[in-house]
N, C-alpha and C positions, 0 to 999 in steps of 0.2 A: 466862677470860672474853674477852680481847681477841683471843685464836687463834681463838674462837668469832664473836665481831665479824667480824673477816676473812675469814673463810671464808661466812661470810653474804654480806659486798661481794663477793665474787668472785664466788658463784652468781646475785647479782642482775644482779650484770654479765652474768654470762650469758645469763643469760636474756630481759635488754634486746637484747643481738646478737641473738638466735634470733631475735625478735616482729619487726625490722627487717628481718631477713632475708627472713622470709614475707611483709610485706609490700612489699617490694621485689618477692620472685617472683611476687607476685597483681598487682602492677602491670603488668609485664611480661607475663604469660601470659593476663590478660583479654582475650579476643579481642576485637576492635573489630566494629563493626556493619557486616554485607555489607552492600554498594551492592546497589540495586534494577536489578536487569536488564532489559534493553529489550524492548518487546511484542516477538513475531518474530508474523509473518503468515504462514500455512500454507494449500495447498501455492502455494511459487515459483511463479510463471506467466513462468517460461525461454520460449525459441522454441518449445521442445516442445511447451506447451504453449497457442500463442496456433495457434487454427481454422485452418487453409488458406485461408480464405475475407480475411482479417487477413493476409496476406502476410506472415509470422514478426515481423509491429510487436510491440516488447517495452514493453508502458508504463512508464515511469520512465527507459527507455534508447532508443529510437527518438527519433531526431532531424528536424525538421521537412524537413530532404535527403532522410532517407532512406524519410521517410514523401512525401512528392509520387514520389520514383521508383516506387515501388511502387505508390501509387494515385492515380488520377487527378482533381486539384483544379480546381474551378470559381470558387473564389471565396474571395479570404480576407478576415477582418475580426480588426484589428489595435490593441490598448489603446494610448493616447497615452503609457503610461509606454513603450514595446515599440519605440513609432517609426512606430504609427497614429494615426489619425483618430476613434478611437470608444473606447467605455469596456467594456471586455469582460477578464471577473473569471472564474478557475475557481478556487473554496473561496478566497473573497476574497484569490487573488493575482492581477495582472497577466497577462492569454493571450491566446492567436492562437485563433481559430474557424475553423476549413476545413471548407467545405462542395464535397463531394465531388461530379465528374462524376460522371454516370449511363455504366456501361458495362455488357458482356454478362452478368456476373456480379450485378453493385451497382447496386440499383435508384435510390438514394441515402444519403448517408450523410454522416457529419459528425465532423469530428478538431478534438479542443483540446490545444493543447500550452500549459510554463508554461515560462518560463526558471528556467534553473538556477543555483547560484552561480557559475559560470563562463562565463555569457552564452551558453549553448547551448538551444536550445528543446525541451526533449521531450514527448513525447507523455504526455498524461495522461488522455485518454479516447476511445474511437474505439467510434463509434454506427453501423452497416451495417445495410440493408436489403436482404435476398439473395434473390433465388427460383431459385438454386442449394441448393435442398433437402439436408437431412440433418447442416445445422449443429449444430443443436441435440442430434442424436443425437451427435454426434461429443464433444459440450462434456460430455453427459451420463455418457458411457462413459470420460472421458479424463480430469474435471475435476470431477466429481460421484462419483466412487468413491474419490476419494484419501481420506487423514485430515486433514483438520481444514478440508472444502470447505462442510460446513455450521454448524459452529462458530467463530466468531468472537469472537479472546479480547477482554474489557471488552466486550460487545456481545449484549443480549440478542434482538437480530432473527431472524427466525427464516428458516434458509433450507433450500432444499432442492426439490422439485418441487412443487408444484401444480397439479395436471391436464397441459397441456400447457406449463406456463409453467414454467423453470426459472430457479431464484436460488441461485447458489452463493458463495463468499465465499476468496479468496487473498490474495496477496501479492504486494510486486513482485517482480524477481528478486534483491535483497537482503536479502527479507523483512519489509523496515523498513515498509513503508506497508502498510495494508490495499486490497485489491481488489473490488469487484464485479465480478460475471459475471452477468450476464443474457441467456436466448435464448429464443423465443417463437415462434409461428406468427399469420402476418396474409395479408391479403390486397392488392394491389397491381394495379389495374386492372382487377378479378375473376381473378386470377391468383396462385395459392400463394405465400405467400415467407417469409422468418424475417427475426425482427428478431435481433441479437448488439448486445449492449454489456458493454462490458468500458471499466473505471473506476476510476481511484485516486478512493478513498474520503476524507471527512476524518474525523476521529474522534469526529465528530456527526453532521452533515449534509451531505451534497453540495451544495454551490452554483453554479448557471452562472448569469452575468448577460451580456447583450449590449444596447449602446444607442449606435445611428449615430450618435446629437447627442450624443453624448460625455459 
C-alpha cells in the first residue's frame, strides 16, 4: 500500500510539471495583436506624374523657392502665426496664399503652401487656369488609368469622369496624405481654357480660409 501511495505522488507530480509546462508554452507562443497599418494613398503623384503645365511642383515636397522659380507670383498673403499680417488656414493649419501672375501659359492661378516640422513651407495645393489645351487629356491618360486613382481608401466619394469634368484621387509621394486631382474645361475671356487642381486632402474636408483683418 505505501509503494502504491508513492507512485501515485510521483505520477501527480508529474503531471502537475506537464500542465505548467503547456502553460508556460501557450504563454509564450500567443501571438500578440498586429499593429494597424497606416492608410497608404495610391497612385504616388512623384514629378512623373504632376501635368507639364505644374512645372514637375510635387505637393508635400515643393518648396515655396522652388515653387516662385517656376511660376510666376503676384501676390502673397501670409497667417500671422507664418510672420504675416492676415489669418490664412489650409485644413485648419497656418499657410501662405500665392496668387499667381498671369503669363503665356497661366491665365491665373493660385498656390498654398503649409509649414512643415522643420520650418520649411511646402506646397499643399496649386489651382491653374490654362488655355494651353490638352491638360486634362494628359491627367486623364496618365492619372486616371492607374490603380486605385478612383478609389479612395476610408472614403466613400465617388470619382472618376463626368462628362467633361474629371476627379481622380492619389497620394503624396510618400503615399501618406490623400490627394485630389481635379481638371475641367471653362472659358476665359470667350476663349478655351482648363482648369487643374491638384490638392492635399484632409481626411474629411478640405478647408481654405483667407482674412486680411486677421
Amino acid at each position: 500500500m505505501r509503494v502504491m501511495t508513492q507512485r501515485r505522488t510521483v505520477l501527480l507530480a508529474i503531471a502537475l510539471v506537464l500542465v505548467a509546462c503547456d502553460e508556460k508554452k501557450d504563454t509564450k507562443t500567443e501571438a500578440a495583436p498586429a499593429a494597424a497599418s497606416a492608410t497608404v494613398y495610391e497612385p504616388a503623384l512623384t514629378k512623373e506624374l504632376v501635368p507639364a503645365i505644374a512645372k514637375g511642383l510635387v505637393l508635400g515636397s515643393a518648396t515655396r523657392k522652388e515653387l516662385e522659380a517656376a511660376l510666376p507670383v503676384a501676390e502673397a498673403v501670409i497667417d500671422k502665426r507664418l510672420g504675416g499680417n492676415a489669418k490664412v488656414e489650409y485644413n485648419d493649419a497656418p499657410a501662405i496664399q500665392l496668387s499667381l501672375a498671369k503669363s503665356d501659359a497661366i491665365a491665373r492661378g493660385t498656390a498654398w503652401l503649409v509649414r512643415d516640422a522643420g520650418g520649411e513651407d511646402r506646397l499643399a495645393r496649386l489651382e491653374l487656369v490654362t488655355t494651353q489645351l490638352g491638360v486634362c487629356d494628359w491627367v486623364r491618360d496618365h492619372i486616371g488609368k492607374l490603380d486605385g486613382a478612383t478609389k479612395r481608401p476610408g472614403s466613400n466619394r465617388k470619382f472618376g469622369a463626368e462628362g467633361k469634368l474629371l476627379s481622380y484621387t492619389g497620394g503624396t509621394a510618400d503615399r501618406s496624405q490623400p490627394v485630389g486631382i481635379e481638371c475641367g474645361p471653362l472659358q476665359v475671356d470667350g476663349v478655351a481654357a482648363e482648369s487643374l487642381v491638384l490638392g492635399i486632402d484632409s481626411t474629411s474636408s478640405t478647408s481654405m480660409v483667407v482674412s486680411r483683418e486677421g
